[in-house]
C-alpha positions in Angstrom: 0.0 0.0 0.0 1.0 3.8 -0.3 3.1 4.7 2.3 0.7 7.7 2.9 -2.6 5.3 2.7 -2.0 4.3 6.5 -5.5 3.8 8.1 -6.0 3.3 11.9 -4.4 0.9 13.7 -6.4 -2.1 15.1 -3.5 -3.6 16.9 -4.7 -7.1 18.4 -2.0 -9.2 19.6 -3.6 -12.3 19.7 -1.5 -15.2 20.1 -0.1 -16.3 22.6 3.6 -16.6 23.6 6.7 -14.6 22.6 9.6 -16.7 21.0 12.9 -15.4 22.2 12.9 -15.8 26.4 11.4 -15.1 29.1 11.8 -11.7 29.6 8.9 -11.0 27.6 5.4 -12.0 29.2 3.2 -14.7 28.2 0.0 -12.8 26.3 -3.3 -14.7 26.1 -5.6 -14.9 23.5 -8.2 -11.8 23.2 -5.5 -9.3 24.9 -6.6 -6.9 22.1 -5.9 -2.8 22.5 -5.7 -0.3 19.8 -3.1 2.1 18.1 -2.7 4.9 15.5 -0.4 5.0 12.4 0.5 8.7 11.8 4.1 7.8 10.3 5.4 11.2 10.1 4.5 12.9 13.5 7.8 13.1 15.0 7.9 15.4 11.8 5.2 17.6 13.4 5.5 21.0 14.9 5.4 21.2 18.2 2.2 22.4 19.3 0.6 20.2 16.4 2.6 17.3 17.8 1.6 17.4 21.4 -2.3 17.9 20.4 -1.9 14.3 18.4 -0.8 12.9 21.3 -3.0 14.2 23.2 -6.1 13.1 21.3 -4.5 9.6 21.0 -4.3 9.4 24.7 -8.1 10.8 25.3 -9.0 7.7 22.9 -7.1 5.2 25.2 -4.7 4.0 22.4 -1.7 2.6 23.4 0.7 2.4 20.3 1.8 4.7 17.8 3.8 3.6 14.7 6.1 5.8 12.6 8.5 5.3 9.8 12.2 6.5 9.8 11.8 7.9 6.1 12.2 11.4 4.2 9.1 13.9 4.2 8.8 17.5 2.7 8.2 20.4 4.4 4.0 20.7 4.9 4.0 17.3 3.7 0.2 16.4 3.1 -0.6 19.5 4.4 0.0 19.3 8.1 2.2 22.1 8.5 5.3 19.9 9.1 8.7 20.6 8.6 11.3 19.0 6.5 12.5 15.8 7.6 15.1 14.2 6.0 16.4 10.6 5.6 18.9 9.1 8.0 20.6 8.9 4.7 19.9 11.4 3.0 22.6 11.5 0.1 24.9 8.2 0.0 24.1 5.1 1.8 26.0 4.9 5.0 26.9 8.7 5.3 24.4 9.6 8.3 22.4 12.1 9.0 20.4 11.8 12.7 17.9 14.9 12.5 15.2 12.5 12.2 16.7 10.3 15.2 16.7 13.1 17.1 13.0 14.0 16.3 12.2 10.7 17.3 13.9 11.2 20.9 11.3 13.8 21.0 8.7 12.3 20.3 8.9 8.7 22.1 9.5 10.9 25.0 6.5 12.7 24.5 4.1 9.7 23.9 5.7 7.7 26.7 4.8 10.6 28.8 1.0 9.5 27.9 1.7 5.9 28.4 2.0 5.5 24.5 5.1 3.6 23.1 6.1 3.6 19.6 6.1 0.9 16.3 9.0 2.1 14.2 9.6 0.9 10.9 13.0 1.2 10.1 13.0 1.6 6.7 9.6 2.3 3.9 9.8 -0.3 1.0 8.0 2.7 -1.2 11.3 4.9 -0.8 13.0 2.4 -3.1 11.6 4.3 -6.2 7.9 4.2 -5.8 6.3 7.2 -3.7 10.2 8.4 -3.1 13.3 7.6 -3.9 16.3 7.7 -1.3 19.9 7.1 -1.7 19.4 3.2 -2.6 17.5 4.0 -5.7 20.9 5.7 -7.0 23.3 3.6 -5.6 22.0 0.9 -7.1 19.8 2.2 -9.8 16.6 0.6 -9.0 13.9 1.4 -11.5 12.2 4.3 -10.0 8.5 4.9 -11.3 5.8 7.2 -10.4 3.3 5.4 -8.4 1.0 7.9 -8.5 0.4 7.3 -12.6 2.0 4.0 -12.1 1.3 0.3 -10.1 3.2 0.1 -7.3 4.1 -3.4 -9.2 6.1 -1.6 -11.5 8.8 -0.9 -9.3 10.5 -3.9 -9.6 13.4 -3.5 -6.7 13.2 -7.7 -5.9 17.2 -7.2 -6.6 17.2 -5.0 -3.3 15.8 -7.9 -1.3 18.6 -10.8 -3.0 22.0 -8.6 -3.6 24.0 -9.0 -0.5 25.6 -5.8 -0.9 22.3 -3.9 -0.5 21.9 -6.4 2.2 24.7 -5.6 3.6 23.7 -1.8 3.6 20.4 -2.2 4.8 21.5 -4.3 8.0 24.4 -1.5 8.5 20.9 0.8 8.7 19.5 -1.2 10.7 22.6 -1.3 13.5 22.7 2.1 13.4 18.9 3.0 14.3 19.1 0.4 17.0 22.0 1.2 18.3 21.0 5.3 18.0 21.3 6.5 22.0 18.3 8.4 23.1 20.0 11.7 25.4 16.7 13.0 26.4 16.2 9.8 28.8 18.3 9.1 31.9 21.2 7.1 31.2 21.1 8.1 27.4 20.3 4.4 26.5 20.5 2.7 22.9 16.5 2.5 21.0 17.2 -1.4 21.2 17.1 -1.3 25.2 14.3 1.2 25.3 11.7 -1.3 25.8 9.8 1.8 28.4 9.3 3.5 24.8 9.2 1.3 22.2 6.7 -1.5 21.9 8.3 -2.7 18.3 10.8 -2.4 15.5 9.3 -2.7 12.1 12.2 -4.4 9.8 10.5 -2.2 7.0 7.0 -1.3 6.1 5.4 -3.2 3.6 8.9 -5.1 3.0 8.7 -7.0 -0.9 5.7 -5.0 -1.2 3.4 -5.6 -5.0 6.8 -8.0 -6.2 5.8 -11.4 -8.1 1.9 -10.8 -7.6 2.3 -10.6 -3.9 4.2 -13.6 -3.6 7.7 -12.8 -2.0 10.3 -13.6 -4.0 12.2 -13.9 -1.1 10.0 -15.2 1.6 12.9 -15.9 4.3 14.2 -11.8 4.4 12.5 -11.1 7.1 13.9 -14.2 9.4 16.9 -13.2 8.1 17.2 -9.5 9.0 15.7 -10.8 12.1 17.9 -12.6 13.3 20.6 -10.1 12.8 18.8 -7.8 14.8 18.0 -10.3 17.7 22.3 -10.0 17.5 22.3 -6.9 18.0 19.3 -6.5 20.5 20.0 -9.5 22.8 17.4 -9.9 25.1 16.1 -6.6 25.0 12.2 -6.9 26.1 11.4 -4.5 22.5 9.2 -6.8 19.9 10.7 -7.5 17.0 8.1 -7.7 13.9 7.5 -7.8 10.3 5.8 -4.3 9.1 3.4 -6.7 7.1 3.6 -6.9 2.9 0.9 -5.3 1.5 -2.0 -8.0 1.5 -2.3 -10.6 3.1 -0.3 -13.4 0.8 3.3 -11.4 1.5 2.4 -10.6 5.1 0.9 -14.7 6.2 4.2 -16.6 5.2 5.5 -19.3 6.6 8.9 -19.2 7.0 7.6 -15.7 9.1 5.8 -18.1 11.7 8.6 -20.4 11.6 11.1 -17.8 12.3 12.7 -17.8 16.5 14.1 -14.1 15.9 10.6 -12.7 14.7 8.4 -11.6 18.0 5.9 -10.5 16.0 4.5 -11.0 12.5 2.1 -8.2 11.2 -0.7 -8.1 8.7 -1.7 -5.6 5.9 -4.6 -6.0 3.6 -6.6 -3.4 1.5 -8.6 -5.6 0.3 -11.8 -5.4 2.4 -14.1 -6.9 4.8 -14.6 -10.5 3.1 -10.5 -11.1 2.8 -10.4 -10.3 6.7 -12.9 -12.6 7.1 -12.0 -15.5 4.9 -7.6 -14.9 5.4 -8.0 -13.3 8.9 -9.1 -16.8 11.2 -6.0 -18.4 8.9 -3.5 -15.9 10.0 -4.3 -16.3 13.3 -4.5 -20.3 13.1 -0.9 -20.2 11.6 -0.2 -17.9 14.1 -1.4 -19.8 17.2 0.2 -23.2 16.0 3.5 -21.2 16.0 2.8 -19.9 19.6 3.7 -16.5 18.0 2.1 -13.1 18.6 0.1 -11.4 15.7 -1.0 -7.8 14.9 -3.3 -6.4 12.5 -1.8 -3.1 11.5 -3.1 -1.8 8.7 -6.1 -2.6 6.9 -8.8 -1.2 4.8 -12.1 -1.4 2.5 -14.2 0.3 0.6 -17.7 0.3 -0.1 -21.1 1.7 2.3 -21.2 -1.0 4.7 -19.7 -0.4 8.2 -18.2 -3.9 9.9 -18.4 -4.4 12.9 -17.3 -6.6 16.1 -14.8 -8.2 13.8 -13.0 -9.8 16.4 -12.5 -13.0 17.4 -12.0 -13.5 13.6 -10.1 -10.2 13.9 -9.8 -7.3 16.0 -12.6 -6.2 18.9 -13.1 -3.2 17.9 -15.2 -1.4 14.9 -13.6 -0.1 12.1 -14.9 1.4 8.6 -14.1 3.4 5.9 -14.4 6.3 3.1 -12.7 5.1 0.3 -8.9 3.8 1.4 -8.3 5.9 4.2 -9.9 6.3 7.6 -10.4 9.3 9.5 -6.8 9.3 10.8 -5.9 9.6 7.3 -8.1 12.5 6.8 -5.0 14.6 8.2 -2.3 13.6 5.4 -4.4 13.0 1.9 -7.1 14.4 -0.4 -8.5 10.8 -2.1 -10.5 11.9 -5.2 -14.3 11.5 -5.3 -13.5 7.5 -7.2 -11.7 6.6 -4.1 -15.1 7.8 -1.9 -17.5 5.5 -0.7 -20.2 6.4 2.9 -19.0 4.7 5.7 -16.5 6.0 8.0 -15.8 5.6 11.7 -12.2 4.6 13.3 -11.1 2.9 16.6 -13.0 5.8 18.8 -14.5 9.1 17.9 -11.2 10.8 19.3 -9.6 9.5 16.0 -12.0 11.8 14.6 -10.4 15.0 16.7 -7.4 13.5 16.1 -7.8 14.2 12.2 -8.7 17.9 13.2 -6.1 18.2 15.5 -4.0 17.1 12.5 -5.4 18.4 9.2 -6.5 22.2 10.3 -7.2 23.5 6.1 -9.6 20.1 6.1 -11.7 19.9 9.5 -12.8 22.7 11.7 -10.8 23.0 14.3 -12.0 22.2 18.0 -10.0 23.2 21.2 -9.6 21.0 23.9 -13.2 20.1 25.0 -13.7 18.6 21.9 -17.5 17.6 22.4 -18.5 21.3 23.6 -16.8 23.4 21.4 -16.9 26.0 18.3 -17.8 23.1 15.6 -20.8 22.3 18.2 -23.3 21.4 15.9 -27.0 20.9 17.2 -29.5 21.9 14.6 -28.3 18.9 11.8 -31.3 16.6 10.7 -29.7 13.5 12.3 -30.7 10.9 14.8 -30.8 7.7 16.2 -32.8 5.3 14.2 -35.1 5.1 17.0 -35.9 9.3 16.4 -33.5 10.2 19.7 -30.7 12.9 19.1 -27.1 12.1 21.0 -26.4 14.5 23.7 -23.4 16.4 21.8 -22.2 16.4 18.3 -19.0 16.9 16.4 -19.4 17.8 12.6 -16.9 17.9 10.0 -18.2 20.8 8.3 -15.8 20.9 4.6 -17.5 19.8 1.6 -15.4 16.2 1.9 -14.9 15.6 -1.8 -18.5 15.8 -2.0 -19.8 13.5 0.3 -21.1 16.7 2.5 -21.4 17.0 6.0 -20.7 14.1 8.5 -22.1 14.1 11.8 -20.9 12.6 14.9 -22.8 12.4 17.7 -22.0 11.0 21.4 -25.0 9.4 23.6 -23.2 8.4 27.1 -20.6 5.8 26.0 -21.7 5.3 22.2 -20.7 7.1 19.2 -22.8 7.6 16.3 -21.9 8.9 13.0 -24.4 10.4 10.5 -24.2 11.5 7.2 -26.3 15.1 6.5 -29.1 14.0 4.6 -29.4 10.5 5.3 -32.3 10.7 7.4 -31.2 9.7 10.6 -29.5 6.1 9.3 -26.6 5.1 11.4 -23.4 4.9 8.8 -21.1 3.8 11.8 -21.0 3.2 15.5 -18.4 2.5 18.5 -19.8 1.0 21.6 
């Protein structure tokens, strides 16, 4: 998937052992929580920044996951700043700006009793949505995936040559070993277990190569086990950062992997490939007694799931289009990409898009049900005729869906679309 097409994060670790000692605690089926991918935040400014996290802590969700990867300056409109690459120019020549950012952030969101995914490297910076310093070292054949499938990009010789190999793992030392000097004791990332639940290897790793078959299916072990080298017994998860459906994320020399904590679905291709790959996933992933994550997924179309869990996750999830209402901060999808149904892990996901995306979504301040988007005079309601007792409304045109309505009744969330006579489009109990 895009790098930019994250959606939120339905985190449910749901098997039930970890594989490298007993540091790590046994986790028993159904210990589901929830996260957020917003994979440039560290890349935030401040005061933007700190109102994310805040929102993410109102909504009780407990992980955050980022990439280390370049971004522009008000990338996706947020108001960021520049944020380069930890190599930005030649492969091994570093440059820890965006390490540094990190310390800042993992700092901040431990500070709210969040802890951070990092994906050490974005498969879609090898010449697809970006191109960093491997794509001219090694002149991988860079394409526009914006006018072009993601397939396209052909990089399977990145994943194979062992000098980019070779590279890579040198990448991966040097993020793990990176000290953080804004906690006591300056420690390395790869002891910060207080901070960071997981390293992604890389996001979306062999993503769209050979028809979503990896070409190189044991990559991940490998890398892996290099890290567990590196890492020792350090109590952070080690995990996969998912391919980009569920064929190159479910493999099995993933499950059969001892350096792998953690292996981590992707799939974009809606509700009836969660329900028919999902209970698989998590059978191969119980009969390997290792832990699994669903951490990024999406679907399109008007209908809402919900209580997808035990099959999946346990809490309810929807969409417009590809992207969910986190997304609504980084990307304008066009009116094709559009369907009616919207919600995300709790309505504060829904602040959390106007904290982040202030040109798109009215922007609340911190009493976020009793503020100046207040909305009470919208035709909406229960489908029983009974209004919620507040309401936040995204008020833009939305690509021409119009006006969405969220309304909270005690403990329940509703979500209305303006003009749809009161029907229910989405829900969170």
């Amino acid at each position: 998937m895009k790098s930019f097409s994250l959606l939120a994060l339905g985190q449910a670790l749901l098997a039930v052992a970890t594989p490298h000692g007993p540091q790590l605690p046994v986790r028993q089926q159904g210990n589901s929580f929830a996260g957020v991918n917003s994979f440039f935040l560290h890349a935030f400014k401040q005061q933007d920044r700190l109102d994310v996290l805040d929102a993410i802590q109102d909504a009780n969700l407990k992980v955050l996951r980022i990439f280390i990867s370049a971004t522009g300056q008000n990338f996706k409109n947020t108001g960021s700043i520049a944020m380069p690459d930890i190599e930005p120019q030649t492969v091994g020549v570093w440059d820890d700006t965006q390490l540094k950012a990190i310390d800042q952030l993992m700092v901040e969101a431990q500070a709210r009793g969040i802890r951070l995914t990092i994906a050490i490297h974005d498969r879609y910076q090898l010449g697809c949505w970006g191109s960093d310093a491997y794509v001219s070292k090694y002149k991988l054949p860079a394409v526009d995936c914006n006018t072009q499938p993601a397939s396209a990009n052909n990089v399977e010789f990145w994943y194979s040559d062992k000098n980019c190999i070779s590279d890579f793992q040198n990448r991966i030392r040097h993020v793990l070993e990176h000290k953080n000097t804004l906690v006591s004791g300056s420690p390395a990332w790869k002891d910060l277990s207080s901070h960071i639940f997981a390293f992604n290897i890389q996001n979306e790793g062999q993503g769209h190569l050979n028809n979503n078959i990896p070409p190189h299916p044991s990559w991940w072990c490998d890398r892996a086990g290099f890290m567990r080298g590196i890492m020792g017994s350090s109590k952070v998860l080690i995990s996969t950062g998912g391919g980009n459906e569920f064929p190159n994320s479910d493999v099995a020399e993933n499950w059969a992997c001892k350096a792998l904590d953690l292996v981590t679905i992707h799939s974009y291709m809606g509700v009836n490939e969660f329900k028919n790959k999902g209970p698989v996933a998590l059978q191969h992933a119980k009969s390997a007694n290792k832990l699994i994550l669903f951490e990024e997924f999406g679907a399109t179309g008007s209908k809402t799931m919900r209580n997808i869990e035990p099959a999946l996750v346990e809490w309810l999830w929807g969409k417009i289009g590809l992207y969910s209402l986190v997304n609504v901060a980084y990307i304008r999808p066009s009116p094709s990409e559009i369907s009616t149904s919207t919600t995300s892990a709790t309505l504060s996901s829904t602040v959390l898009a106007a904290k982040q995306s202030w040109n798109l979504v009215a922007a609340c301040p911190s009493n976020y049900w009793n503020c100046k988007c207040l909305t009470n005079g919208d035709r909406t309601g229960k489908d029983d005729g009974t209004l919620g007792d507040s309401v936040f409304s995204i008020t833009f045109g939305f690509c021409g869906i119009g006006k969405l309505n969220f309304y909270k009744s005690g403990s329940t969330f509703l979500m209305y679309k303006d003009g749809s006579d009161g029907k229910v489009i989405g829900t969170r109990y």
